[in-house]
N, C-alpha and C positions, 0 to 999 in steps of 0.2 A: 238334539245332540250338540247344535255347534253351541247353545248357553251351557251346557255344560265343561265345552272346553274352554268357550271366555271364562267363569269362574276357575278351571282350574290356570289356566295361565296369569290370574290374576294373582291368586297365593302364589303363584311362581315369580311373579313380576315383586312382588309387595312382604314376601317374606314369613306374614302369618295370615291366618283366617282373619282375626280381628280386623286387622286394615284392609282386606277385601273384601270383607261383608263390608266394610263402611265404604268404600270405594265402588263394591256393588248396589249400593242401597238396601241390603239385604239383613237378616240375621244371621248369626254366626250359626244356631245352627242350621237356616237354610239353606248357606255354603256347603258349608258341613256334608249337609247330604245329598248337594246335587256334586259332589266331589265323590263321594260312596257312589253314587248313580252313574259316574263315570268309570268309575273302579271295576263296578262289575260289569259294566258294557265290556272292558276290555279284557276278560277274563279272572277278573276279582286278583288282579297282582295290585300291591299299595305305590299308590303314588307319590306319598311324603311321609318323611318321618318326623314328627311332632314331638319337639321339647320345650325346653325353658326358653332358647335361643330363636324359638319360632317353628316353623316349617321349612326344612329339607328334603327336595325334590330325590327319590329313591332313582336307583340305576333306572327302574321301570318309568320313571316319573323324566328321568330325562332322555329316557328314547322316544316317550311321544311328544315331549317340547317343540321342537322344530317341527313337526308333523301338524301338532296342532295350532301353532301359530301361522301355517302357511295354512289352513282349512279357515282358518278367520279370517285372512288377509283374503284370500282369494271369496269369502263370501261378500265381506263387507264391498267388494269390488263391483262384485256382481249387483249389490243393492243402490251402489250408487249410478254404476251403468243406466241401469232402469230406470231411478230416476231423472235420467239427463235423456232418454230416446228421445219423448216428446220434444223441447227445447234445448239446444245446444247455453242458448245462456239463463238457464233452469241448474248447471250444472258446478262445478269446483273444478281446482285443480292444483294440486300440492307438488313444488318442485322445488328442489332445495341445491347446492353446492357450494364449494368455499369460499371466500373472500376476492377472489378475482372474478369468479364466474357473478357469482351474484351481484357486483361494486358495478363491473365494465361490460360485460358479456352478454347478461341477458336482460338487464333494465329495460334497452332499445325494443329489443324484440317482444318483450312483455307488454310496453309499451303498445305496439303494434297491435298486438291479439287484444288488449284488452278495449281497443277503438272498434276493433269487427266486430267482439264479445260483449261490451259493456254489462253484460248480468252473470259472466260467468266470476264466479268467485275466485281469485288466486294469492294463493299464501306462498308465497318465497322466504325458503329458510337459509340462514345463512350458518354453516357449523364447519370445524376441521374434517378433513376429510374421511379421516375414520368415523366422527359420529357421522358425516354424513351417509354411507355405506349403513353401517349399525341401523340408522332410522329408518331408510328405505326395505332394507332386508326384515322390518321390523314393524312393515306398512304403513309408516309415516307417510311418506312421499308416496306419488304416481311419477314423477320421473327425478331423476338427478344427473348432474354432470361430476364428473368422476376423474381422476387420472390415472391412467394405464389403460391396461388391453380390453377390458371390459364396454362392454356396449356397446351401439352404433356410432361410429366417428361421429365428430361433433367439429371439432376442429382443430388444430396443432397450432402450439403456445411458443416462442421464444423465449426463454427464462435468462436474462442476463445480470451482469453486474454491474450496477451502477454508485454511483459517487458524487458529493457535492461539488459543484466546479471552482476548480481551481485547487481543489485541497490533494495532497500527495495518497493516493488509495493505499498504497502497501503502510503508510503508517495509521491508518483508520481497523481499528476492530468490525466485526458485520453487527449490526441491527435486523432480528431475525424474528419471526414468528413462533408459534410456540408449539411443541412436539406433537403431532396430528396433523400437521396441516401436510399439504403436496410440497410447498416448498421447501419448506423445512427438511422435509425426506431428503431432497435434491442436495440442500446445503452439508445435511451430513454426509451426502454418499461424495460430493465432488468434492468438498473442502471439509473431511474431515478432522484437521488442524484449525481450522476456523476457531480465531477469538470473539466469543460472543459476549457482550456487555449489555444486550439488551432485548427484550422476550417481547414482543407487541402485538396483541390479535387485531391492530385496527389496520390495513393498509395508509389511511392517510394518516396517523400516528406515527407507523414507520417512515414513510415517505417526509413528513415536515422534522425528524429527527434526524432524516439524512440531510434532508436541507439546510441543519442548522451547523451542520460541522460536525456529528456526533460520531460517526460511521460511516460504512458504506453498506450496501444490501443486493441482494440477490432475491429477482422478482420478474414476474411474469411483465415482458415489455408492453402488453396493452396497459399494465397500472400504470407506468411511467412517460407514455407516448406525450404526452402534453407536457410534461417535465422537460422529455427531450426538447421538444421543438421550442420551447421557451428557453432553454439555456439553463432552467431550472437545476438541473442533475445531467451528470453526464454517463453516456456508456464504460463501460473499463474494459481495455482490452483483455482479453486471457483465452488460454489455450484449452480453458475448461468448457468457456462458454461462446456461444449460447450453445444450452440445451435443449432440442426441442424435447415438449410437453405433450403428448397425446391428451386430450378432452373425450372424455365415451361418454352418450348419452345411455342412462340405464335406464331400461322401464323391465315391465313381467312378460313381455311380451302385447305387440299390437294389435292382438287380438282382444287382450283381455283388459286394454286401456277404456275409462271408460270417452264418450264424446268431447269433452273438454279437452281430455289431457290425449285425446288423439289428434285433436286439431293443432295443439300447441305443439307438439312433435312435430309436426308437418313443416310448422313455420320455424321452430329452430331450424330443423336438417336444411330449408328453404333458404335459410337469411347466413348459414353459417359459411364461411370462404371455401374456400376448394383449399383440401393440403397439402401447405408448405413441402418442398423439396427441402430435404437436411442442406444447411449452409454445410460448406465446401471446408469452411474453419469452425464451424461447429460439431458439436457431438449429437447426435442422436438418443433421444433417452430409450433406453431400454424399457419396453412395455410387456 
């Protein structure tokens, strides 16, 4: 059963037979019929409807979408658990979050696991935060850090406004990230007025562009800590910021983590600070 639902999530993912059979290594019509073989497991309702435009998934076809992508997600989990009982560094572990987490947040601690673990494998992805979300829910990842109410805390982020020093902020337009990310969110909900002249997925792109005179920016104050304390960039006052940022660590549950990505849980929630009290002139982000 569960190859039968990898192939049918594949024409789901991929849009025709063609490129799933070739994605599956398979022929088109061995697809074909292990997609029929699933058809009539589930009471002979059709799963896609086949035109010139490809393969579209039928009302039936997308009630069992989510269904069967969470039966693969949860086997493939299981298979790899298995694989890692014996040796902890026999094992992997996929953890992914935005441009701050991944830049300043978790290097250290990665760093860390990966001296106790030296043979556990770890892939860190770096994406906006809806694909980050999107890949996780999608079993990319075994954990992700996240903003908002979701997960286990992790930690709480300052997000402020900063400016090259010496230049007047209200006549600098912002230098901003580009739509997906957590801060971006923030920039639109608090400074919905906000002139933007400039989209940068790199933090230190944004950051040497504020350095040059270009803008100012709003940003999680761990990218900026060493800016500050150099004179580099300075804070901006305002009555918007700081925002605190909640961080949630998401996983499927620690149950169903396998040994890898249960230890590295342990040592994020271990190494991460106790949470920030709201400053007194800041805002609290709603989560």
């Amino acid at each position: 059963m569960i190859d039968l639902l990898r192939h049918f999530l594949l024409v789901a993912d991929h849009g025709t037979f063609t490129a799933a059979a070739r994605h599956a290594h398979l022929s088109q019509p061995a697809l074909t019929s292990s997609v029929r073989r699933l058809e009539e497991s589930v009471g002979g309702s059709r799963l896609f409807d086949r035109g010139r435009q490809g393969a579209a998934l039928t009302e039936a076809g997308r009630a069992l979408l989510p269904h069967a992508r969470a039966a693969v997600v949860a086997v493939d989990e299981g298979v790899r658990a298995i694989a890692a009982l014996e040796k902890l560094e026999a094992g992997e572990v996929r953890i992914g979050g935005g441009s701050t987490a991944c830049t300043y947040l978790l290097p250290p601690i990665l760093s860390v696991f990966r001296r106790k673990n030296p043979k556990v494998a770890i892939y860190l992805r770096e994406m906006p935060e809806l694909q980050v979300v999107d890949t996780f829910e999608a079993g990319g990842l075994d954990l992700a850090v996240v903003t908002g109410a979701a997960g286990e805390s992790f930690r709480d982020e300052d997000v402020i406004l900063v400016a090259p020093k010496g230049a007047d902020p209200n006549a600098l337009p912002f230098i901003t990230f580009p739509t997906g990310s957590a801060v971006r969110e923030l920039l639109d909900r608090y400074f919905p007025s906000a002139e933007i002249t400039m989209e940068l997925a790199s933090i230190s792109s944004a950051k040497g562009s504020v350095r040059a005179g270009l803008g100012k920016m709003l940003v999680s104050k761990s990218a900026v800590r060493t800016d500050l304390e150099l004179g580099r960039l300075v804070e901006v006052p305002d009555s918007r910021t700081p925002i605190k940022r909640r961080l949630g660590l998401l996983h499927r549950g620690v149950e169903r983590l396998s040994p890898a990505a249960a230890a590295l849980r342990v040592l994020l929630l271990e190494n991460a600070p106790p949470r920030q009290r709201a400053s007194t002139r800041g805002r609290k982000e709603k989560t």
